[in-house]
PDB file of N, CA, C, O and CB in Angstrom:
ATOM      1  N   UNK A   1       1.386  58.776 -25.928  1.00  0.00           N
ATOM      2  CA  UNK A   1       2.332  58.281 -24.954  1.00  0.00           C
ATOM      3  C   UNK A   1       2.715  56.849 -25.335  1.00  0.00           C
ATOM      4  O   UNK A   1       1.864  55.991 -25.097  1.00  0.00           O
ATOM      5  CB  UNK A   1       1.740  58.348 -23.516  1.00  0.00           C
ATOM      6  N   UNK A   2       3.773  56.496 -25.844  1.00  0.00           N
ATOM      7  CA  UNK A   2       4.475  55.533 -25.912  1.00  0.00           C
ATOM      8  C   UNK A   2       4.670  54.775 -24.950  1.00  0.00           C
ATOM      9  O   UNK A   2       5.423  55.399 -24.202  1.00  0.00           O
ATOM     10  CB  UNK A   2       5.337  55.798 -26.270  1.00  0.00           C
ATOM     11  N   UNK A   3       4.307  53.195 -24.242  1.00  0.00           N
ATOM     12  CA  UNK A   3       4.521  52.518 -23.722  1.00  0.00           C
ATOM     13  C   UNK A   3       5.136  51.664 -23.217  1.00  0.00           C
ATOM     14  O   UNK A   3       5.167  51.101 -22.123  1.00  0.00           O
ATOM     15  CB  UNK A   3       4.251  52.472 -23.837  1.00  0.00           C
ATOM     16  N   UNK A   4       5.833  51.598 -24.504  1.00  0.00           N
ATOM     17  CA  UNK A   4       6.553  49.763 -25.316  1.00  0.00           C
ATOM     18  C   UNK A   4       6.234  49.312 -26.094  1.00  0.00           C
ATOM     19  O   UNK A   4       5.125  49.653 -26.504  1.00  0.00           O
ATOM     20  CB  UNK A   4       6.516  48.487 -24.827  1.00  0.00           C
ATOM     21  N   UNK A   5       6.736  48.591 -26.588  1.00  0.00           N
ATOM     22  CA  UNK A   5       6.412  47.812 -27.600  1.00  0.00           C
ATOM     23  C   UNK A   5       5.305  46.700 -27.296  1.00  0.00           C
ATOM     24  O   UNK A   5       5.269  46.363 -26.113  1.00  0.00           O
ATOM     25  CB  UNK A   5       7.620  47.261 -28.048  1.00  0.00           C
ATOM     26  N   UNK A   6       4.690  46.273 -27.873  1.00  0.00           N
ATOM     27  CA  UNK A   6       3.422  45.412 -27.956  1.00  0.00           C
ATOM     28  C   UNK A   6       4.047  43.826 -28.159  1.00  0.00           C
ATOM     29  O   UNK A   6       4.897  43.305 -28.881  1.00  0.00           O
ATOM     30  CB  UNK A   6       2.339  45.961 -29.380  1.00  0.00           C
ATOM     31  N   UNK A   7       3.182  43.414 -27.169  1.00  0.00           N
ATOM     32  CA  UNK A   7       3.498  41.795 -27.784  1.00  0.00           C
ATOM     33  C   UNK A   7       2.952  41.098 -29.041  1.00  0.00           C
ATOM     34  O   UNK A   7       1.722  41.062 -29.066  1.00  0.00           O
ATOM     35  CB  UNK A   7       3.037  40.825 -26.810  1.00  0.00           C
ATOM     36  N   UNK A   8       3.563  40.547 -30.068  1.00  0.00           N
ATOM     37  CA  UNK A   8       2.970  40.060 -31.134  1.00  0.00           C
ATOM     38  C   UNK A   8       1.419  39.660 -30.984  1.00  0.00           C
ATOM     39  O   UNK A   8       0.946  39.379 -29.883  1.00  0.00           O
ATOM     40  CB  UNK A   8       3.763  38.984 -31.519  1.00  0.00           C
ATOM     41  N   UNK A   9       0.695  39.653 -32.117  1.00  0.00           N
ATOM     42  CA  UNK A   9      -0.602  38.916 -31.905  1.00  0.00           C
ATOM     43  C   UNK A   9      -1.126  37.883 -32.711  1.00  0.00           C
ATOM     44  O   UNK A   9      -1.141  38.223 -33.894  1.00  0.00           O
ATOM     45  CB  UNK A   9      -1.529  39.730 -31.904  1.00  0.00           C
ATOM     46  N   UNK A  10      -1.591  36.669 -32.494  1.00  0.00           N
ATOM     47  CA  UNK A  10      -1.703  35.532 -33.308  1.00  0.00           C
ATOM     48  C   UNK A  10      -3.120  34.900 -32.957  1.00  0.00           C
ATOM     49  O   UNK A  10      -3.718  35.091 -31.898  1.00  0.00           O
ATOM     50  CB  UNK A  10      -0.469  34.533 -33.062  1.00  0.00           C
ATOM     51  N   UNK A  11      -3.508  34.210 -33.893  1.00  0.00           N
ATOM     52  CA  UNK A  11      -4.851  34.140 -33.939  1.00  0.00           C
ATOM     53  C   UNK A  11      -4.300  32.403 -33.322  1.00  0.00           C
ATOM     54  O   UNK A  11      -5.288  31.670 -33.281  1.00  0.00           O
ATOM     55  CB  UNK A  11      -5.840  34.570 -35.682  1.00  0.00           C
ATOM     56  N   UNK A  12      -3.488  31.947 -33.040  1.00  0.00           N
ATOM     57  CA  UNK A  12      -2.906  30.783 -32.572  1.00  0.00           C
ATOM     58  C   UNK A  12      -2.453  31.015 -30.928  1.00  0.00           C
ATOM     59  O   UNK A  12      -1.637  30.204 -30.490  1.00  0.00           O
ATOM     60  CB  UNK A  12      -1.641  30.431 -33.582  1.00  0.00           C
ATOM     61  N   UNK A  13      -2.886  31.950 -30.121  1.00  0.00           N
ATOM     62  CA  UNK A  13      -2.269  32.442 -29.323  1.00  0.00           C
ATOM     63  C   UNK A  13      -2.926  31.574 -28.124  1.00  0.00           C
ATOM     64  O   UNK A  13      -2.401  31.472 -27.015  1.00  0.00           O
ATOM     65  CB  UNK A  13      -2.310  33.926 -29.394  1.00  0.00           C
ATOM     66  N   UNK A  14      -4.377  30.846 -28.568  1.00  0.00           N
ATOM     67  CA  UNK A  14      -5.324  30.132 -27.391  1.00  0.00           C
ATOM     68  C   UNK A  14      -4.716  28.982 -27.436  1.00  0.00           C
ATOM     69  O   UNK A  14      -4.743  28.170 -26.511  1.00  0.00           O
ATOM     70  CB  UNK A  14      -6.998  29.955 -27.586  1.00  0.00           C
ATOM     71  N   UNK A  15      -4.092  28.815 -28.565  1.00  0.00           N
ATOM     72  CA  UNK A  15      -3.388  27.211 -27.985  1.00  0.00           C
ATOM     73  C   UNK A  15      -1.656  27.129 -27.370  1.00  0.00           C
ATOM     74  O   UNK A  15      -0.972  26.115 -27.229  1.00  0.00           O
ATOM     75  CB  UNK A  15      -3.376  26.013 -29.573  1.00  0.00           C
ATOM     76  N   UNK A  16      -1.322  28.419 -27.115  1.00  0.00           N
ATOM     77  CA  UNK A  16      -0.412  28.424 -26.523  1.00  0.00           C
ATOM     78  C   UNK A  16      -0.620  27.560 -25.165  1.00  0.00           C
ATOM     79  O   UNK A  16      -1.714  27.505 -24.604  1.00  0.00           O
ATOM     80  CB  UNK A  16      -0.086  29.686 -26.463  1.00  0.00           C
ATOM     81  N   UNK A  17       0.939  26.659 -24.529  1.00  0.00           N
ATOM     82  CA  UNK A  17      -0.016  25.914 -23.648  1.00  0.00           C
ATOM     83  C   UNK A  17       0.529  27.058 -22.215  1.00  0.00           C
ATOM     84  O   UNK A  17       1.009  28.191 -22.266  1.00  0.00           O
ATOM     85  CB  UNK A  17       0.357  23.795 -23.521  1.00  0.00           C
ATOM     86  N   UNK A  18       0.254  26.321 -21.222  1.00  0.00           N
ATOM     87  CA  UNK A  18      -0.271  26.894 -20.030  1.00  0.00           C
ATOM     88  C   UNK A  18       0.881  26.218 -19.020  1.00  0.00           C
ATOM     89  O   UNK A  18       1.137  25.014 -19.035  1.00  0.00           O
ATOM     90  CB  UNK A  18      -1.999  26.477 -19.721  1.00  0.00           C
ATOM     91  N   UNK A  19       1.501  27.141 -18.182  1.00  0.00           N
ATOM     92  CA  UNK A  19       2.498  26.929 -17.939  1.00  0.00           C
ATOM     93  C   UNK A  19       1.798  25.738 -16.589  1.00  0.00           C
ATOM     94  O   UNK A  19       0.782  26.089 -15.989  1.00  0.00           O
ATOM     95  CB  UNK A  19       3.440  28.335 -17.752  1.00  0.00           C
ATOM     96  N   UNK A  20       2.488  24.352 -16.247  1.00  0.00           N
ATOM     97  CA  UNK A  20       1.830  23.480 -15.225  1.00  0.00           C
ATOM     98  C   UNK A  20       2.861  23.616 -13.719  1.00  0.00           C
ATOM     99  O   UNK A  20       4.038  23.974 -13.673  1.00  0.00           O
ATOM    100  CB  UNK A  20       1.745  21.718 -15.931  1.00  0.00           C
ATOM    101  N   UNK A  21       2.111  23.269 -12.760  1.00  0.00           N
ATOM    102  CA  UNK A  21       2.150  23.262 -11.491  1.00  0.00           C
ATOM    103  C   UNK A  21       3.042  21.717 -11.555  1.00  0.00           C
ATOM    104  O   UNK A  21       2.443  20.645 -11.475  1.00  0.00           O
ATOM    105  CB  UNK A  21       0.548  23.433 -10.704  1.00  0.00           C
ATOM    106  N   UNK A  22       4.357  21.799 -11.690  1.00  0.00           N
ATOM    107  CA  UNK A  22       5.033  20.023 -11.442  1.00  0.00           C
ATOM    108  C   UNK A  22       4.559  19.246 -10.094  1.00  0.00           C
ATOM    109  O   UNK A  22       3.922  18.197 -10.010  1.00  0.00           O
ATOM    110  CB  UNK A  22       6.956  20.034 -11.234  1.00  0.00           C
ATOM    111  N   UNK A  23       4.956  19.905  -9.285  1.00  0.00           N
ATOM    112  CA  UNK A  23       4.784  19.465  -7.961  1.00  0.00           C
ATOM    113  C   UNK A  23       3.904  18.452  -7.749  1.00  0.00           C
ATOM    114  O   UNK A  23       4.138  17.271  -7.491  1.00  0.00           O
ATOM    115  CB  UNK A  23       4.434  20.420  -7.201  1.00  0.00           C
ATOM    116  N   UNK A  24       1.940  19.533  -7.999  1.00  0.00           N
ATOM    117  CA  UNK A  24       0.921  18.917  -8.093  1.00  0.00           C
ATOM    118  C   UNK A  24       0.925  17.656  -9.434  1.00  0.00           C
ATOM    119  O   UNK A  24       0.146  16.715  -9.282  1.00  0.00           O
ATOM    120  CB  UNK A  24      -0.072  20.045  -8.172  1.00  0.00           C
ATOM    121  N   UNK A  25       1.668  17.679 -10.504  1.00  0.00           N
ATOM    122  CA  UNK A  25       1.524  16.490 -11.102  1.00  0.00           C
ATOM    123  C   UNK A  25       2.129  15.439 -10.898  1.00  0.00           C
ATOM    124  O   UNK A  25       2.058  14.355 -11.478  1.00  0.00           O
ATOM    125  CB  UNK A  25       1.622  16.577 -12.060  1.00  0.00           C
ATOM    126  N   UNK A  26       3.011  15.927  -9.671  1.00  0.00           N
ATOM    127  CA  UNK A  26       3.545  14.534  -9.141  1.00  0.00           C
ATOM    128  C   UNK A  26       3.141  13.773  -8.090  1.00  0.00           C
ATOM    129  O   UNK A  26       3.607  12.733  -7.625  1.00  0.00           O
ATOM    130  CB  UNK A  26       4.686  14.605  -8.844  1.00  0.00           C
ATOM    131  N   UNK A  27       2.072  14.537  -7.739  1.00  0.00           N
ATOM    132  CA  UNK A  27       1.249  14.387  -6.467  1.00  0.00           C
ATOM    133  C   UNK A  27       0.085  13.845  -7.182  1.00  0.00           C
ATOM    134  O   UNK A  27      -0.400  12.803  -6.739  1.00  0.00           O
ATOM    135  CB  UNK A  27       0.946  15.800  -5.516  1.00  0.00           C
ATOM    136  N   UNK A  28      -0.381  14.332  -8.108  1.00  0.00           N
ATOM    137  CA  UNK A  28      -1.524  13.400  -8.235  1.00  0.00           C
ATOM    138  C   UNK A  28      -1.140  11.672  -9.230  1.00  0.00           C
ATOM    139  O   UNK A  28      -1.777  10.635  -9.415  1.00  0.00           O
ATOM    140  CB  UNK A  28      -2.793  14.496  -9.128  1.00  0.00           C
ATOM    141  N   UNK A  29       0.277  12.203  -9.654  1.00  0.00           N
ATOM    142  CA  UNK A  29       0.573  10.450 -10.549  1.00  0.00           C
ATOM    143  C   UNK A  29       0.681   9.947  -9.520  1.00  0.00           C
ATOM    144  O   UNK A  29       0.159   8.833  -9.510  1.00  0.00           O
ATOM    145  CB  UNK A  29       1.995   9.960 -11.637  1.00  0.00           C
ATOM    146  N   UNK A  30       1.430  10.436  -7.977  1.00  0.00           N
ATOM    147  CA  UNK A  30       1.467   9.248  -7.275  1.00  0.00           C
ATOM    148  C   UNK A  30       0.285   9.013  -6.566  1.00  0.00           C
ATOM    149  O   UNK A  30       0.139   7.798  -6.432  1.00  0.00           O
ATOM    150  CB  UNK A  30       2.521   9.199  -6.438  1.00  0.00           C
ATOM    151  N   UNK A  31      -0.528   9.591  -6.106  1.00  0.00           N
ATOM    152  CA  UNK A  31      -1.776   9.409  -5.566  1.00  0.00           C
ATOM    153  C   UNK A  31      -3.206   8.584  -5.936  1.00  0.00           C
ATOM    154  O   UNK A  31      -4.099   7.924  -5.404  1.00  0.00           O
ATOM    155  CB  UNK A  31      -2.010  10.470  -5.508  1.00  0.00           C
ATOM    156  N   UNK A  32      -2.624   9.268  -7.629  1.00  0.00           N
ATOM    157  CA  UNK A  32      -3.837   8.239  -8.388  1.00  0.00           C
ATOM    158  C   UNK A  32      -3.275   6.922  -8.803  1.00  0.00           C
ATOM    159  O   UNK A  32      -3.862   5.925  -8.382  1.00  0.00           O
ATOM    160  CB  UNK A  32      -4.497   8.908  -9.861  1.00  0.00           C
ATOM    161  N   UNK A  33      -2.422   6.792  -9.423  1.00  0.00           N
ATOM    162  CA  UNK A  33      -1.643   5.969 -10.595  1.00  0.00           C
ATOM    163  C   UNK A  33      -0.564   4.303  -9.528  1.00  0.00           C
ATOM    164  O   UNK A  33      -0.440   3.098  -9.745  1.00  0.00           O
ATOM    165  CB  UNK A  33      -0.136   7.624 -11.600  1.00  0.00           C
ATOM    166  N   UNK A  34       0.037   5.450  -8.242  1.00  0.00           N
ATOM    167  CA  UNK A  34       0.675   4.491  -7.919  1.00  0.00           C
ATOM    168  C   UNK A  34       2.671   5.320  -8.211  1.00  0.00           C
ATOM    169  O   UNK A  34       3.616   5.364  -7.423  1.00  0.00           O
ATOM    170  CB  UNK A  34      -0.050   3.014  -9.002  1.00  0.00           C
ATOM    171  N   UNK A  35       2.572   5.725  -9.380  1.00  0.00           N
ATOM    172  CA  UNK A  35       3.889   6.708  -9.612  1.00  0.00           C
ATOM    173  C   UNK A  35       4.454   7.339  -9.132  1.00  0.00           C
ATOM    174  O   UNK A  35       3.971   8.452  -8.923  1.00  0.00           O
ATOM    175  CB  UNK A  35       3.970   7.372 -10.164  1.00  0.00           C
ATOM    176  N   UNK A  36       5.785   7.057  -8.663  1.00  0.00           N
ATOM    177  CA  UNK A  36       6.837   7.872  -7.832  1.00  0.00           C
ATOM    178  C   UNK A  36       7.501   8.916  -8.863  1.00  0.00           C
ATOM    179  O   UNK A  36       8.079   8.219  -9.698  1.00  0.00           O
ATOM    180  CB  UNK A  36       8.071   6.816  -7.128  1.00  0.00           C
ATOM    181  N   UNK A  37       7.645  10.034  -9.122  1.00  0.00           N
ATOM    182  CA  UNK A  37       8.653  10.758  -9.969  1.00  0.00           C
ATOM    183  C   UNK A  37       9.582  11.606  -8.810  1.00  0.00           C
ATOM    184  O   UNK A  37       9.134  12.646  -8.329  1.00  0.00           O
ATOM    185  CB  UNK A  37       7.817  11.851 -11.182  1.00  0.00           C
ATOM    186  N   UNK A  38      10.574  11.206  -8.510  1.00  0.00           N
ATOM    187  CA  UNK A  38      11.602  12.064  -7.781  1.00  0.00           C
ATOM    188  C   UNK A  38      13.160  12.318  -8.517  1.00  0.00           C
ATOM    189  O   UNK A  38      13.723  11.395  -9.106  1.00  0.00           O
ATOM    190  CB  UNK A  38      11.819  11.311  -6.341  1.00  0.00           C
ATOM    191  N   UNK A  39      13.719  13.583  -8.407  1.00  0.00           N
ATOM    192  CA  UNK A  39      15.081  13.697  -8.582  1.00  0.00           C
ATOM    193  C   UNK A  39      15.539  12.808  -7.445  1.00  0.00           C
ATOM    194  O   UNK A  39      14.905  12.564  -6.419  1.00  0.00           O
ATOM    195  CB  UNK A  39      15.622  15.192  -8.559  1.00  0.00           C
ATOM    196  N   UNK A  40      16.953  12.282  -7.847  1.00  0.00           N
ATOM    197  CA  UNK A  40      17.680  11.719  -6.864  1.00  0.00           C
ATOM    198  C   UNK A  40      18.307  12.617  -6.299  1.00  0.00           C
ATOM    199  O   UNK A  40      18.881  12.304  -5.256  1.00  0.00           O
ATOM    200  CB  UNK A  40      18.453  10.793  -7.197  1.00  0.00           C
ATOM    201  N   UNK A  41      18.427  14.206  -6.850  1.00  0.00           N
ATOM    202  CA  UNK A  41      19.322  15.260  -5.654  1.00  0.00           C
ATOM    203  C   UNK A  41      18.141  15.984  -5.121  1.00  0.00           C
ATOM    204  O   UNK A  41      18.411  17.171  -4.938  1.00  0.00           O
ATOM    205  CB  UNK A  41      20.647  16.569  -6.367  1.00  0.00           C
ATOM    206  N   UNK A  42      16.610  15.586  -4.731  1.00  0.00           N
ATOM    207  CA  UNK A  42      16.200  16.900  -4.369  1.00  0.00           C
ATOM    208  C   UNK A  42      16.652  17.224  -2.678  1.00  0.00           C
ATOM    209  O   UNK A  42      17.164  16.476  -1.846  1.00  0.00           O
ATOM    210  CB  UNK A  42      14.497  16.972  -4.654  1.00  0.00           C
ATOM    211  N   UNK A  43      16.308  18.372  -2.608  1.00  0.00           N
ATOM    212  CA  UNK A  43      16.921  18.452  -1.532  1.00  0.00           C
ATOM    213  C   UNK A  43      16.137  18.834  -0.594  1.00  0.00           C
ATOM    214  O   UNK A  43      16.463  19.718   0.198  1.00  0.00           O
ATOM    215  CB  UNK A  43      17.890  19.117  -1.600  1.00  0.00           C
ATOM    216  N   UNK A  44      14.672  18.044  -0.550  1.00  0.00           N
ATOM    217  CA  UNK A  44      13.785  17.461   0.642  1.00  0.00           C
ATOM    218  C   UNK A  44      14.228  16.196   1.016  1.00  0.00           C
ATOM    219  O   UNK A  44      13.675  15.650   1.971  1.00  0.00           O
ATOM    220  CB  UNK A  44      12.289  17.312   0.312  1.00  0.00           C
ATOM    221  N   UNK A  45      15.139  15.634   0.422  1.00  0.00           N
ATOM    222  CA  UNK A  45      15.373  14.316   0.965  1.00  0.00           C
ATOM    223  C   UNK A  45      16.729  14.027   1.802  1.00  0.00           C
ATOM    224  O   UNK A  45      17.475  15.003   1.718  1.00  0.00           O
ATOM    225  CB  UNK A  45      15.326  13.410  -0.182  1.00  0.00           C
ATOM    226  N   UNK A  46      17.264  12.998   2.573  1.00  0.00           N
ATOM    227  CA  UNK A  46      18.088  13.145   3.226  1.00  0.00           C
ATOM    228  C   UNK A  46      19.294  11.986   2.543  1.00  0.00           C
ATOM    229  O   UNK A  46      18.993  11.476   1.464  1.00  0.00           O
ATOM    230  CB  UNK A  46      17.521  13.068   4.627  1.00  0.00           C
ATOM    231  N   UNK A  47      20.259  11.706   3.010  1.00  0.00           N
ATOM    232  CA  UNK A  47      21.718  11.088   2.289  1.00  0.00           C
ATOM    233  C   UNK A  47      20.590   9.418   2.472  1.00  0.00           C
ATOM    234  O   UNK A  47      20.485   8.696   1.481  1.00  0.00           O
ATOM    235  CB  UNK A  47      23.923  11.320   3.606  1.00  0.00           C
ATOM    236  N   UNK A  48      19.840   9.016   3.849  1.00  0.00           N
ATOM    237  CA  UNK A  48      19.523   7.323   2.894  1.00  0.00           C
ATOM    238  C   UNK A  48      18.298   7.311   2.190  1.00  0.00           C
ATOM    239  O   UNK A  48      17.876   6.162   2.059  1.00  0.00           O
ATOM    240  CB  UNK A  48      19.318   5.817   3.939  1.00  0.00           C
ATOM    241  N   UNK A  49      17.641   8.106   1.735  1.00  0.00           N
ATOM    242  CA  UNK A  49      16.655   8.493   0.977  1.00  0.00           C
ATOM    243  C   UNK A  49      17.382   8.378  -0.333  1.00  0.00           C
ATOM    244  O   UNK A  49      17.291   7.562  -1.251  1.00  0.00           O
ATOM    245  CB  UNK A  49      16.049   9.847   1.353  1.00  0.00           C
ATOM    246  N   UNK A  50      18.235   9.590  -0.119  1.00  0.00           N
ATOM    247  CA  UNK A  50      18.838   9.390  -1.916  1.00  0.00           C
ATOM    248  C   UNK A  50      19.503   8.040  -2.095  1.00  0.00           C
ATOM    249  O   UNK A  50      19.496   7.488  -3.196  1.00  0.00           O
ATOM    250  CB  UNK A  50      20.214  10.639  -2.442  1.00  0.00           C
ATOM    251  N   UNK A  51      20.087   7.492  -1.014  1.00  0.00           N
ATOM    252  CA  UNK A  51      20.802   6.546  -1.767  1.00  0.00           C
ATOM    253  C   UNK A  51      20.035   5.237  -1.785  1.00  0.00           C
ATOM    254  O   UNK A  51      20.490   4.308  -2.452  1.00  0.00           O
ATOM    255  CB  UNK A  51      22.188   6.372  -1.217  1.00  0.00           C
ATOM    256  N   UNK A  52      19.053   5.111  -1.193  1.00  0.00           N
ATOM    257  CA  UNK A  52      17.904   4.573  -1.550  1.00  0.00           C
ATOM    258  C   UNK A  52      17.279   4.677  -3.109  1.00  0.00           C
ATOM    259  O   UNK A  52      17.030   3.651  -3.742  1.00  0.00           O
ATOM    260  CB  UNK A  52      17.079   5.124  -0.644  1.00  0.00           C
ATOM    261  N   UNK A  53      17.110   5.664  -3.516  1.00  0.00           N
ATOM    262  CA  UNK A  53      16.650   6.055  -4.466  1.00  0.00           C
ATOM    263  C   UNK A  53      17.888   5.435  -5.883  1.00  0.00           C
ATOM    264  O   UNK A  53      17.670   4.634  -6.792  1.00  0.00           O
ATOM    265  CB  UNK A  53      16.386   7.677  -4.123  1.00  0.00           C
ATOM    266  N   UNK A  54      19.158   6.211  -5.538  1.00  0.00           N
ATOM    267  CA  UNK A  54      20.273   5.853  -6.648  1.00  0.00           C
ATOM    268  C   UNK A  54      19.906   4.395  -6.622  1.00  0.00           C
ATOM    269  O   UNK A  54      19.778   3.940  -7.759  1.00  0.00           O
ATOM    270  CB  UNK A  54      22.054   6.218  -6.269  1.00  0.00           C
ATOM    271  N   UNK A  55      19.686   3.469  -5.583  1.00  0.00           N
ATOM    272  CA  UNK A  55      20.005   1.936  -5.759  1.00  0.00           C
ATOM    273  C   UNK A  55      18.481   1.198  -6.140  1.00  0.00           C
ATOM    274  O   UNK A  55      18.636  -0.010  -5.963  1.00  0.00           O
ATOM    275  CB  UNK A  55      20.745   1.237  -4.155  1.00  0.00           C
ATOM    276  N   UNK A  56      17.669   1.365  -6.403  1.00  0.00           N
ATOM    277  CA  UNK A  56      16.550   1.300  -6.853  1.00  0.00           C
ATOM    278  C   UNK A  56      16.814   1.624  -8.112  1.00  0.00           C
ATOM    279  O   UNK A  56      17.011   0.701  -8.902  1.00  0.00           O
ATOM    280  CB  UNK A  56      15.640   1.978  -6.227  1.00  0.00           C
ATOM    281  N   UNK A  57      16.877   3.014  -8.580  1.00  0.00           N
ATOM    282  CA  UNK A  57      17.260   3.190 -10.477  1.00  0.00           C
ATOM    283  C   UNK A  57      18.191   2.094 -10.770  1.00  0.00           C
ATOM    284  O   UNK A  57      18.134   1.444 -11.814  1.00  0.00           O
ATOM    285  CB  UNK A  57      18.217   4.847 -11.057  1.00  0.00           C
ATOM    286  N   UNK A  58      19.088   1.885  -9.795  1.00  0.00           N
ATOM    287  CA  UNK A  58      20.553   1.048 -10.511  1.00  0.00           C
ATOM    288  C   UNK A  58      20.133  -0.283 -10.673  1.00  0.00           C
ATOM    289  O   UNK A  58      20.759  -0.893 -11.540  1.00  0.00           O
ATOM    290  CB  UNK A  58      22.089   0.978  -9.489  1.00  0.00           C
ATOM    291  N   UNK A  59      18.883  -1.172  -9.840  1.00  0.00           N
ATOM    292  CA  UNK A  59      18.401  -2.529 -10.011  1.00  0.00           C
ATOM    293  C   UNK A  59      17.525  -2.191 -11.174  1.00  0.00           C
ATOM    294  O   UNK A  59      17.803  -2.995 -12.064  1.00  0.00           O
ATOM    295  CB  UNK A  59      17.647  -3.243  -8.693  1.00  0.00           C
ATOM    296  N   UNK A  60      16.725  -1.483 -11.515  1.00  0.00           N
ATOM    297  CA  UNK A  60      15.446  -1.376 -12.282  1.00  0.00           C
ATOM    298  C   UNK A  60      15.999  -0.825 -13.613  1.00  0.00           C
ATOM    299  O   UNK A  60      15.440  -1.238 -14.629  1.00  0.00           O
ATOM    300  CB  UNK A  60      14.257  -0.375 -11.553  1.00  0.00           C
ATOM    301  N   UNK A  61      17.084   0.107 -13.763  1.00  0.00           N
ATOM    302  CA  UNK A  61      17.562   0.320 -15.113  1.00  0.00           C
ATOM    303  C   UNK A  61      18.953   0.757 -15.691  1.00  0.00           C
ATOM    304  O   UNK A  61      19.267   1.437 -16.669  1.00  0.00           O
ATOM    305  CB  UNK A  61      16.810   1.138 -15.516  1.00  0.00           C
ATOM    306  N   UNK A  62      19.826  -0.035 -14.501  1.00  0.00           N
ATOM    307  CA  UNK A  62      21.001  -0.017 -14.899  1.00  0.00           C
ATOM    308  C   UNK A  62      21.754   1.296 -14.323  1.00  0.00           C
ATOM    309  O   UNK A  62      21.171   2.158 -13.666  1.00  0.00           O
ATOM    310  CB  UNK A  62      20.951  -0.147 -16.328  1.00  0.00           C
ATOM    311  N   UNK A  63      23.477   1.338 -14.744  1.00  0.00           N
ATOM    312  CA  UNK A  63      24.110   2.314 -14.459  1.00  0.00           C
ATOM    313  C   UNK A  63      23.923   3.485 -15.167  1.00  0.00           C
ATOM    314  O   UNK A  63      23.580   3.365 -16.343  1.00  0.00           O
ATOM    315  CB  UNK A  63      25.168   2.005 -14.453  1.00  0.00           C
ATOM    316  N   UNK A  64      24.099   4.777 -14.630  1.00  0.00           N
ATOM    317  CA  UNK A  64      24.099   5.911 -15.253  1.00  0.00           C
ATOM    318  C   UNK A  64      25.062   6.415 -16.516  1.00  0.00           C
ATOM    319  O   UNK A  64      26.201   6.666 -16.124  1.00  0.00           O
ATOM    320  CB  UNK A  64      24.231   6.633 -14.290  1.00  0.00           C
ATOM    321  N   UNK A  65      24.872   6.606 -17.859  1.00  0.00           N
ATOM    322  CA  UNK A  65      25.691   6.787 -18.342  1.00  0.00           C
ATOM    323  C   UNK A  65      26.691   7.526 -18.193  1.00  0.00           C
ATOM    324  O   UNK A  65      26.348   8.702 -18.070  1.00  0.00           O
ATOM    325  CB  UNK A  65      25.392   6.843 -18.943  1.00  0.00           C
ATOM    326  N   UNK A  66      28.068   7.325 -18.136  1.00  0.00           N
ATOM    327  CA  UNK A  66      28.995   8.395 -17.602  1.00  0.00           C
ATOM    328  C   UNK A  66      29.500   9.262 -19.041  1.00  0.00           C
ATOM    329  O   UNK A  66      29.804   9.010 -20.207  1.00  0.00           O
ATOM    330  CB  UNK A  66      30.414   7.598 -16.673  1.00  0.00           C
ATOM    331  N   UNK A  67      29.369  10.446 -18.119  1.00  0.00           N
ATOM    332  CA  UNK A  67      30.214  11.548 -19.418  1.00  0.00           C
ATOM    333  C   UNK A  67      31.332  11.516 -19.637  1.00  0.00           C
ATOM    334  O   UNK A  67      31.946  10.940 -18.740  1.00  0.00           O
ATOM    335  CB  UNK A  67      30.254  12.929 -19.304  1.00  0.00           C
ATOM    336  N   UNK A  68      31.987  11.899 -20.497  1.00  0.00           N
ATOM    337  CA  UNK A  68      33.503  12.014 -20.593  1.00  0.00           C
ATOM    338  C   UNK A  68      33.794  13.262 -20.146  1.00  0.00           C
ATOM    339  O   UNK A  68      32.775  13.951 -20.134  1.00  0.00           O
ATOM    340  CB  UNK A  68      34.106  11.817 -21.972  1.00  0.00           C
ATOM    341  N   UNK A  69      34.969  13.963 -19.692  1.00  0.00           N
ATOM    342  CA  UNK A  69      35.234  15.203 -19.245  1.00  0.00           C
ATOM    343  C   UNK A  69      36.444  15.355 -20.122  1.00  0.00           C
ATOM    344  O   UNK A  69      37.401  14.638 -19.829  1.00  0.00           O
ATOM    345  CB  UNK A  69      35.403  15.374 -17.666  1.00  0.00           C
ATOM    346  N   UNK A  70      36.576  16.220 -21.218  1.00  0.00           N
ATOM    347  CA  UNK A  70      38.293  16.834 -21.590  1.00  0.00           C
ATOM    348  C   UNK A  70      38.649  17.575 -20.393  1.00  0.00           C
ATOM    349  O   UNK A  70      38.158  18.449 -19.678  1.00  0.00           O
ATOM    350  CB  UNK A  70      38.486  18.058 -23.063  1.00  0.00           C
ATOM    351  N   UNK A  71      39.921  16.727 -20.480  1.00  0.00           N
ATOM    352  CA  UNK A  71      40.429  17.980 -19.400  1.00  0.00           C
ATOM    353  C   UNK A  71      41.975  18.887 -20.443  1.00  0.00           C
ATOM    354  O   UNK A  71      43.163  18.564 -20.462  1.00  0.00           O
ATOM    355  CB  UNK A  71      41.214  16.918 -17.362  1.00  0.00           C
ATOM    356  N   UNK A  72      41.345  19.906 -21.084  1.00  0.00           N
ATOM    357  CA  UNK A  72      42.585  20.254 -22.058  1.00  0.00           C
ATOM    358  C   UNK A  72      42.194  21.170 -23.398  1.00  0.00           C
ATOM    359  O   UNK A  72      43.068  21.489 -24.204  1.00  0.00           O
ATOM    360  CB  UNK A  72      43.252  18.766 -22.629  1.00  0.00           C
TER     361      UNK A  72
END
């Protein structure tokens, strides 16, 4: 009885890494470390949160680089 096909096998396969929990690593940089890591769009936060946030990046490291858009 045929199954499928098999997933490759590699003798390198234990150091494949391990997929991580972000959330919790942002919970523990800020908990231990002092480290904030937030998107400025997440969308637990509310309009003066983010713009709190945009104006904080904009004192500490400047404007966002802007893209160009073709329009054509």
């Amino acid at each position: 009885m045929n199954i499928g096909p098999r997933p490759p096998r590699s003798c390198l396969a234990r150091f494949q890494p391990v997929g991580m929990d972000i959330e919790r690593e942002k919970r523990t940089g800020w908990r231990d470390y002092g480290i904030l890591v937030v998107a400025a769009n997440d969308p637990r936060l509310g309009w003066p949160e983010r713009e709190m946030i945009n104006h904080l990046a904009k004192t500490l490291f400047g404007q966002k680089a802007v893209k160009e858009v073709s329009h054509g």
